[in-house]
VOLO-97040 format. One line per 2 residues: number of its first residue (from 1); their letters; for each residue x, y, z of C-alpha. Coordinates in nm, 4 decimals, padded with zeros to 6 digits. Each point is the difference from the previous one (the first is absolute). Last residue first. Example, Ala and Ser with C-alpha at 12.3 -4.5 7.8 and 13.67 -1.06 7.14 Angstrom:
# residues 2
2> SA> 01.3670:-00.1060:00.7140  -00.1370:-00.3440:00.0660;
# end
This chain:
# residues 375
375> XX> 00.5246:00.8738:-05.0616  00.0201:00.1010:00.3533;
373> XX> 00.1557:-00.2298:00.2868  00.3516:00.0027:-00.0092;
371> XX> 00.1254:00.3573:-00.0811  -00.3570:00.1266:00.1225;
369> XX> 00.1425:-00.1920:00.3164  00.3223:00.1286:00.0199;
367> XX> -00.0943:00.3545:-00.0435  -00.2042:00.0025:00.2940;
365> XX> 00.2799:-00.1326:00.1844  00.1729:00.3241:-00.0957;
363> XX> -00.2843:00.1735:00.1348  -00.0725:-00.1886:00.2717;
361> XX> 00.3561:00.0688:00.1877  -00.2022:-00.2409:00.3263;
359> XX> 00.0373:00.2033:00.3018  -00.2149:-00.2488:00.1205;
357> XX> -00.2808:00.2253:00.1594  -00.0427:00.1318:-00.3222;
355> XX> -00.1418:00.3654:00.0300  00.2897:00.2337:-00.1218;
353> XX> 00.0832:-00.3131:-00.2434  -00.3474:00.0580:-00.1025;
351> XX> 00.0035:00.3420:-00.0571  00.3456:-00.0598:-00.2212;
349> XX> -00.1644:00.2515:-00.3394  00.1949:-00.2493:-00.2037;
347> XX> -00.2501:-00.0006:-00.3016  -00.1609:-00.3123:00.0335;
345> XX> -00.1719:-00.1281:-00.3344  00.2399:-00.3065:-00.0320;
343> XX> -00.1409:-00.1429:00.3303  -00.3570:00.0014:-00.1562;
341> XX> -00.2585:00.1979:00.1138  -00.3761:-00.1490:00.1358;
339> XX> -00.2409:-00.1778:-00.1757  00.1405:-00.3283:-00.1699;
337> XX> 00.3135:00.0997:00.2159  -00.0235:-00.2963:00.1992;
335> XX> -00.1755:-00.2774:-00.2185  00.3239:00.0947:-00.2009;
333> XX> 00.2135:-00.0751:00.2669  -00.1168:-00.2854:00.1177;
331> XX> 00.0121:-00.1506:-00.3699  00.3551:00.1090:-00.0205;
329> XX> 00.0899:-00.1405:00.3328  -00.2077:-00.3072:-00.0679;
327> XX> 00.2389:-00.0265:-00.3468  00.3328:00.0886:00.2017;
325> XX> -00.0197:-00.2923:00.2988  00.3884:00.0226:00.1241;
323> XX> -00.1779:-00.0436:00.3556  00.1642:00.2710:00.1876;
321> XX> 00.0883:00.2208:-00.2890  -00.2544:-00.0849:-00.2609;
319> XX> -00.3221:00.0405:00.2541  00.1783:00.2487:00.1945;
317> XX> -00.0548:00.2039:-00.3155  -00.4179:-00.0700:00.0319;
315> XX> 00.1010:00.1159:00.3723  00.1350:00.3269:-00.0825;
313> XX> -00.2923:00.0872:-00.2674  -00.2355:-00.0442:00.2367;
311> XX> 00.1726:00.2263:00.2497  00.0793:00.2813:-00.2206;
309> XX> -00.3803:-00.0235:-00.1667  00.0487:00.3090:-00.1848;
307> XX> -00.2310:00.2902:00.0067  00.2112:00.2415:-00.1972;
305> XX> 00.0250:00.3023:00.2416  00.0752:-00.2591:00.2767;
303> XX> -00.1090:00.2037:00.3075  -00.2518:-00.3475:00.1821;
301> XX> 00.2806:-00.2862:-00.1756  00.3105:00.0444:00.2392;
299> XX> -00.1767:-00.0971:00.3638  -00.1019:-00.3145:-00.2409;
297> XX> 00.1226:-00.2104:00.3047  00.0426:-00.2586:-00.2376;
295> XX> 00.3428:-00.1458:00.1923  00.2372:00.0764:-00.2733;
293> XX> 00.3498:-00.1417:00.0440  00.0471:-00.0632:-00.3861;
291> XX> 00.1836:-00.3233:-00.0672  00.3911:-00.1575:-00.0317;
289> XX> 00.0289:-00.3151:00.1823  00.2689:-00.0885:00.1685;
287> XX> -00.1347:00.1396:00.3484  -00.2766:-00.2526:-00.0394;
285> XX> 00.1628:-00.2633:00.0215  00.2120:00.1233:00.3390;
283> XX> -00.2836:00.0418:00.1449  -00.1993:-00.3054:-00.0403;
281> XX> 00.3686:-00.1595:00.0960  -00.0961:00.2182:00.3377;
279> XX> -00.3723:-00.0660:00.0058  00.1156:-00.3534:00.0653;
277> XX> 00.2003:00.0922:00.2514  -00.2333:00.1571:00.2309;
275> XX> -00.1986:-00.3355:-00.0643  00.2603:-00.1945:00.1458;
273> XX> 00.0127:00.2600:00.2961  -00.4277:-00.0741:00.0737;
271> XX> -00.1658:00.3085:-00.1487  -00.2552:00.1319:00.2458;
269> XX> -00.3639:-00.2034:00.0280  -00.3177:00.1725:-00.0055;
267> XX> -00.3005:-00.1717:00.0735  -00.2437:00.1973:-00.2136;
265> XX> 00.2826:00.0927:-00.2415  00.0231:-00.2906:-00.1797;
263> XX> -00.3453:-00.0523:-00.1169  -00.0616:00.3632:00.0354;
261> XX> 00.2140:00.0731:-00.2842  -00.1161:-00.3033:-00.2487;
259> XX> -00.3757:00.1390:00.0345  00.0746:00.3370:-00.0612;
257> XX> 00.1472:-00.0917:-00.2679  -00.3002:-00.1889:-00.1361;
255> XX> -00.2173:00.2801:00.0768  00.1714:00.2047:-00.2281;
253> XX> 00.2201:00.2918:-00.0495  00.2137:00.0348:00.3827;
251> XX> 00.1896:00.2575:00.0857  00.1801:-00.1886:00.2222;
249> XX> 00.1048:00.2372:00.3416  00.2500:-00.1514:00.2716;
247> XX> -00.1436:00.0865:00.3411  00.1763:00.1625:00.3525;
245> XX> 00.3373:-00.1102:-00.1245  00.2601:00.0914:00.2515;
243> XX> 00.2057:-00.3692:-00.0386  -00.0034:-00.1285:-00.3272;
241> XX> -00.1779:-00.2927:-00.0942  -00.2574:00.1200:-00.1113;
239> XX> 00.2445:00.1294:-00.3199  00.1064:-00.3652:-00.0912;
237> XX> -00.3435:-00.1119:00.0564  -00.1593:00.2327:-00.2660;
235> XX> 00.2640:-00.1068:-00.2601  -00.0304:-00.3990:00.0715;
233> XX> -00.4071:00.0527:00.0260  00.0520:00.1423:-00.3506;
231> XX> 00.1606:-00.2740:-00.1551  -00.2735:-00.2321:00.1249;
229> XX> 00.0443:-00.2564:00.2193  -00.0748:-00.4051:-00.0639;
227> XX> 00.3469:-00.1200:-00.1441  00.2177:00.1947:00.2842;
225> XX> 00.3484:00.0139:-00.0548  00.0167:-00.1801:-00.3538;
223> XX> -00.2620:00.2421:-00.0521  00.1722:00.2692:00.1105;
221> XX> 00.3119:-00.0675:-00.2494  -00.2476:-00.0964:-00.3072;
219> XX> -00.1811:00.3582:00.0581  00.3587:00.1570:-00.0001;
217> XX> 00.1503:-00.1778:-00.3068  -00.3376:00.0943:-00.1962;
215> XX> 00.0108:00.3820:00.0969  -00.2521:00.1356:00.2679;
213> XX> -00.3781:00.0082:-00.0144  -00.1060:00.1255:00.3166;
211> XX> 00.3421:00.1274:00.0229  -00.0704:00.2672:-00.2171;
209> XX> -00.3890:00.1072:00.0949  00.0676:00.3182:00.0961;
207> XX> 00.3498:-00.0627:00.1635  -00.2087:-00.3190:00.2094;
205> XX> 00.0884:00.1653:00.3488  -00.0843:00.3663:-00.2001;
203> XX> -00.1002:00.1975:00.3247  00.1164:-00.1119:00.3769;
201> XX> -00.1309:00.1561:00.2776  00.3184:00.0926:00.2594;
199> XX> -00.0068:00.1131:00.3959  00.2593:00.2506:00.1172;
197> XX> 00.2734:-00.0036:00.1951  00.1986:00.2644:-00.1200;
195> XX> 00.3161:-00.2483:-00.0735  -00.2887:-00.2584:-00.1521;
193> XX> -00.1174:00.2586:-00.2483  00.3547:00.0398:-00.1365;
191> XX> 00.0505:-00.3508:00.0271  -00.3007:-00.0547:-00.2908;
189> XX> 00.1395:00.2934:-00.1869  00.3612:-00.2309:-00.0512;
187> XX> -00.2145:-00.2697:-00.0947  -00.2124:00.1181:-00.2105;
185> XX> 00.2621:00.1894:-00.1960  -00.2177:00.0299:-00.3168;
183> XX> 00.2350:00.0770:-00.2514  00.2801:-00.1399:00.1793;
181> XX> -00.1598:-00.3560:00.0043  00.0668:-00.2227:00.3110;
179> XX> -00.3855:-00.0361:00.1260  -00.1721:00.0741:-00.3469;
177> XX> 00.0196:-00.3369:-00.1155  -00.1576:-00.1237:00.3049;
175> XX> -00.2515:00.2510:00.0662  -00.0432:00.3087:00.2186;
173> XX> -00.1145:00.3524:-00.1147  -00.0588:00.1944:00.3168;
171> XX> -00.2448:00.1175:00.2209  00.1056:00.2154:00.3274;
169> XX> -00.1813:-00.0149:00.2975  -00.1262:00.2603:00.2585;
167> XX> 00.2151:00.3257:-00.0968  00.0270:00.1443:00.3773;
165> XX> 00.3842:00.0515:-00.1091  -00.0464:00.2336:-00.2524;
163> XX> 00.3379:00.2131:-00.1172  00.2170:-00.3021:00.1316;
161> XX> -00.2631:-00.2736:-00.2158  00.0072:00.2103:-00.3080;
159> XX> 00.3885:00.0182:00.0098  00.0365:-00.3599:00.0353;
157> XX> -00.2379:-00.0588:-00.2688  00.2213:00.2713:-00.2300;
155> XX> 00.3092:-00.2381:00.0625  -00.1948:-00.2716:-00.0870;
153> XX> -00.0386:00.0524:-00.3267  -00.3380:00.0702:-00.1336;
151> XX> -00.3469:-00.2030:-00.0701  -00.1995:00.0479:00.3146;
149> XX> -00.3507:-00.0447:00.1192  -00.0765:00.2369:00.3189;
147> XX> -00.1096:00.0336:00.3759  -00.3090:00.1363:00.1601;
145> XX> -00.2317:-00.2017:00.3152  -00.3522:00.0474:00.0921;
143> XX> -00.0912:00.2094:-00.3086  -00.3522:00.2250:-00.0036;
141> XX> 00.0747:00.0651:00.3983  00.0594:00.3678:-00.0260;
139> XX> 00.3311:-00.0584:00.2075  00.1244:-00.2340:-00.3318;
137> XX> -00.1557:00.1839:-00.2838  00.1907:00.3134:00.1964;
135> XX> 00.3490:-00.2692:-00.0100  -00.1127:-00.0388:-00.3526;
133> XX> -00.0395:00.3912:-00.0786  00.3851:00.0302:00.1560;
131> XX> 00.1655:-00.2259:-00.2372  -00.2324:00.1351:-00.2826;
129> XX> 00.1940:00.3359:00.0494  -00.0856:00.0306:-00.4046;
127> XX> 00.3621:00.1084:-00.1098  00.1066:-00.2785:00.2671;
125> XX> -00.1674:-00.2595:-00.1818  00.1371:00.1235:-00.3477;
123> XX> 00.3500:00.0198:00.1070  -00.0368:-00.4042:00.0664;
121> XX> -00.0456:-00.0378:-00.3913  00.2768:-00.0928:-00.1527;
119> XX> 00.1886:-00.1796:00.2890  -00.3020:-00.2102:00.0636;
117> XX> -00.3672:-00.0011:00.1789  -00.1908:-00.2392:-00.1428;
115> XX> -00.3564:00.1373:00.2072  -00.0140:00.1880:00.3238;
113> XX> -00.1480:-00.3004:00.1737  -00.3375:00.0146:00.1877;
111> XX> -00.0320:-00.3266:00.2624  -00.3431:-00.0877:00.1225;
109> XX> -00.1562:00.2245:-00.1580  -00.3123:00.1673:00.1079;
107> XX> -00.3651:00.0337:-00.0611  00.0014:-00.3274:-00.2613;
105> XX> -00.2401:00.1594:-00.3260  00.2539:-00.0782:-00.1633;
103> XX> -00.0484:00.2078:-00.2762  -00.0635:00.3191:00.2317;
101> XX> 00.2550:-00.1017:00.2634  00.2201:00.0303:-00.3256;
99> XX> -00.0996:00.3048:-00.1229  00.0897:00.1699:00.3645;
97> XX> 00.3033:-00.1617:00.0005  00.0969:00.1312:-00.3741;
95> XX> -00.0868:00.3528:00.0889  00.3316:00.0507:00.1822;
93> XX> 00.2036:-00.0136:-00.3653  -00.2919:00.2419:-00.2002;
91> XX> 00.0240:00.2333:00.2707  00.4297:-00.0025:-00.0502;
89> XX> -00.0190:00.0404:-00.3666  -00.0639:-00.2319:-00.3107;
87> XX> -00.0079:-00.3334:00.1915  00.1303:-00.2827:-00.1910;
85> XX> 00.3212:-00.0553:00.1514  -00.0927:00.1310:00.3057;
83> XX> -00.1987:-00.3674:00.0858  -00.1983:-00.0661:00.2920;
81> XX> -00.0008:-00.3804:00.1136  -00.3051:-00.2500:00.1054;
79> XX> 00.0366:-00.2516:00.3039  -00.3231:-00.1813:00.1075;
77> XX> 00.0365:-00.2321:00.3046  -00.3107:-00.2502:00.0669;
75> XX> -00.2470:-00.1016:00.2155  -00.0462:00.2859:00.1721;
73> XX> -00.1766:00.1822:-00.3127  -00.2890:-00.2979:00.0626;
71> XX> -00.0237:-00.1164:-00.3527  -00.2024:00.0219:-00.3428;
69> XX> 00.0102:00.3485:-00.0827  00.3802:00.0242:00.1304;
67> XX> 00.1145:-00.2902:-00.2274  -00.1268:-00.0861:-00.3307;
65> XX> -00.1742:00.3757:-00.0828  00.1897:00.1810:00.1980;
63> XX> 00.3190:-00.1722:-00.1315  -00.0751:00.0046:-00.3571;
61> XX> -00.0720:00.4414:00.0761  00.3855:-00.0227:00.1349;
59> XX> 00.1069:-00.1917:-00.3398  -00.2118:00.2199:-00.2557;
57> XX> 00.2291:00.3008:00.1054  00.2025:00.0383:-00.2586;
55> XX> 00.0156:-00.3777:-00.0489  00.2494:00.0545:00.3177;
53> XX> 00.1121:00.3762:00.0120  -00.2069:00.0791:00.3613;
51> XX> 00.1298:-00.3699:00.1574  -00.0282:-00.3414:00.0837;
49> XX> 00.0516:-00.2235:00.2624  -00.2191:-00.2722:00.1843;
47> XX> 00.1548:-00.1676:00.2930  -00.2736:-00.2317:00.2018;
45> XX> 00.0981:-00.3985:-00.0589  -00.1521:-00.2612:00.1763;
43> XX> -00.0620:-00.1936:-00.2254  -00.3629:00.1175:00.0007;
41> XX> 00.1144:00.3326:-00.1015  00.1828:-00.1063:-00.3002;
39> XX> -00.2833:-00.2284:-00.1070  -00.2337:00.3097:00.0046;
37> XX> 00.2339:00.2471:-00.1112  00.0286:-00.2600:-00.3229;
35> XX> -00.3444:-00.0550:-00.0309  -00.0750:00.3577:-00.0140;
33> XX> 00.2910:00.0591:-00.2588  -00.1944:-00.2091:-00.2177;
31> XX> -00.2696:00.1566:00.0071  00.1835:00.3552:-00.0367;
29> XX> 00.1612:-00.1005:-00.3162  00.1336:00.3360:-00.0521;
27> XX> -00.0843:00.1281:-00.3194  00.3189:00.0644:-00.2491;
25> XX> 00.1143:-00.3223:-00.1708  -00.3273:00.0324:-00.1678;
23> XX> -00.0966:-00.3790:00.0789  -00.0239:00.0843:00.3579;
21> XX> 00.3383:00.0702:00.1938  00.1616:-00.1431:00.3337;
19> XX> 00.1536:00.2233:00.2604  00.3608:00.0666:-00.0859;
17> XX> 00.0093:00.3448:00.2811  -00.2036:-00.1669:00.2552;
15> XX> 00.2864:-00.1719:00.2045  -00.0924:-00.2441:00.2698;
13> XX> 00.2114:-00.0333:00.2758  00.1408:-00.3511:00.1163;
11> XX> 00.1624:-00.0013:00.3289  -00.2808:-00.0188:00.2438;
9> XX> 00.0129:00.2571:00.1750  00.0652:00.0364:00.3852;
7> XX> -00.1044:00.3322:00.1893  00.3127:00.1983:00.2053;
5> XX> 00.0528:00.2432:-00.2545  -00.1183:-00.2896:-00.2911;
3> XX> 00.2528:-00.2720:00.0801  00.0449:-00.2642:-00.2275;
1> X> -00.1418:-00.3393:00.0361;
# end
């Protein structure tokens, strides 16, 4: 169980920014998502996140209509974020909490994160003194506890938890291939937070869907392992594991997924040392790989002046690096794009890379796939 500020949590959280999709690809399959909170719940599971930028909004109003409509509000713990990225002035920033008690209909939050905060755009949440409207949020009683997501080095995180040391919890990007990688720095961030002694939710466990469905040589290597688990309950496990984890977050797609991650995660069981090193040949595979660390976070799609699918288009090229599997990518690609921009059509204006979370050069890699994929 993790620890909750003194309340134990289960340590699977459920994640509401991949919820599943009607035949549109763009309604929210809010049926289905009912029977997923509902299975979730009766698990005895109780971590919902999600936040003002998620679906643009259609993921908080899923959750009042699957969760808080349909349960006691103390039965569960709703976490939604503000974002400054998106906000065109300060009013516009501090309005998001107020818009998302609306589509929630939940009274409170739980937790309120300042949202993907990173080297890029930390200025911007000082600019708009948001630090100081969430501690009001806070004393107000619309939030019960504040903290934030992060995606930058950890010498800024250390600097962020000096300048505010009442910050409640810190969430972090924490996976398996991520742990070692200096892009990401998980692990290095992940001491950071443990030196100020805070508690840790864990985003992109599964690298957005990555190591659900990891290379060939990997999949074989767990399964020799473990025959009957899922690549994905190896990757949620391994981060569980840890020790100040209040909840590891799946953004689950499908009942079915839900389905595999409470199987294993209603009686959860740490990584035994054999398994440990398992994950580390699983590891070492993957490092050798060359691929495009995009978690489709789409934080880099909302300003793109030529609507392109960034994301989309990143994991149809995954499809050829990873899996050397060039016709689907093409054919994922194309289904991609059908209505949207094409990678050739981007004209370098770098808002994305001022968004990505990654710090991916998407751009160039932009390039590379138009290069590959068009034609």
């Amino acid at each position: 169980m993790g620890e909750y500020f003194g309340k134990n949590v289960p340590k699977l959280g459920f994640g509401l920014m991949r919820l599943p999709k009607l035949e549109d690809g763009v309604t929210i399959d809010v049926e289905q998502v009912k029977k997923m909170v509902d299975l979730f719940l009766a698990s005895g599971f109780k971590y919902f996140d999600t936040a003002y930028v998620y679906d643009a909004g259609e993921s908080e109003k899923a959750a009042k209509a699957a969760l808080v409509d349909r349960y006691p509000r103390d039965s569960f713990y709703l976490v939604s974020k503000l974002n400054a990225g998106v906000a065109k002035n300060e009013e516009d920033a501090k309005n998001q909490l107020a818009v998302s008690l609306e589509r929630t209909g939940a009274g409170y939050f739980d937790i309120y994160l300042l949202h993907a905060i990173s080297d890029n755009n930390v200025d911007r949440y000082d600019k708009f003194h948001l630090w100081d409207f969430v501690k009001q949020a806070k004393a107000e009683g619309r939030i019960r506890h504040y903290g934030f997501s992060f995606h930058g080095t950890p010498e800024l995180l250390d600097r962020l938890l000096t300048e505010h040391p009442d910050v409640d919890m810190v969430q972090l990007q924490i996976n398996w291939a991520d742990w070692e990688s200096a892009q990401v720095q998980a692990h290095r961030n992940y001491d950071v937070v443990a030196k100020h002694g805070k508690a840790v939710t864990v985003m992109e466990p599964i690298k957005g869907g990555t190591l659900a469905n990891p290379p060939k040589q990997i999949e074989e290597l767990f399964k020799e392992a473990e025959p009957d688990a899922s690549s994905a309950s190896w990757a949620i496990r391994y981060v569980a594991s840890k020790d100040r984890i209040i909840t590891v977050l799946s953004g689950m797609s499908s009942l079915e997924q839900m389905q595999d991650n409470v199987s294993y995660m209603k009686n959860f069981r740490p990584l035994s040392d054999k398994e440990e090193e398992t994950v580390g040949k699983a590891q070492k595979i993957l490092d050798g790989i060359d691929k495009i660390a995009c978690t489709g976070c789409h934080y880099c799609t909302p300003g793109c002046p030529k609507k392109i699918p960034i994301p989309d288009i990143f994991t149809a090229m995954n499809l050829d690096l990873i899996y050397g599997q060039l016709d689907r990518a093409k054919h994922e690609y194309a289904w991609a794009t059908s209505h949207a921009g094409k990678a050739s059509d981007c004209i370098h204006c770098r808002q994305c890379e001022r968004m990505c979370p990654q710090h991916l050069p998407i751009t160039t890699l932009l390039e590379q796939c138009a290069s590959k994929l068009e034609g």
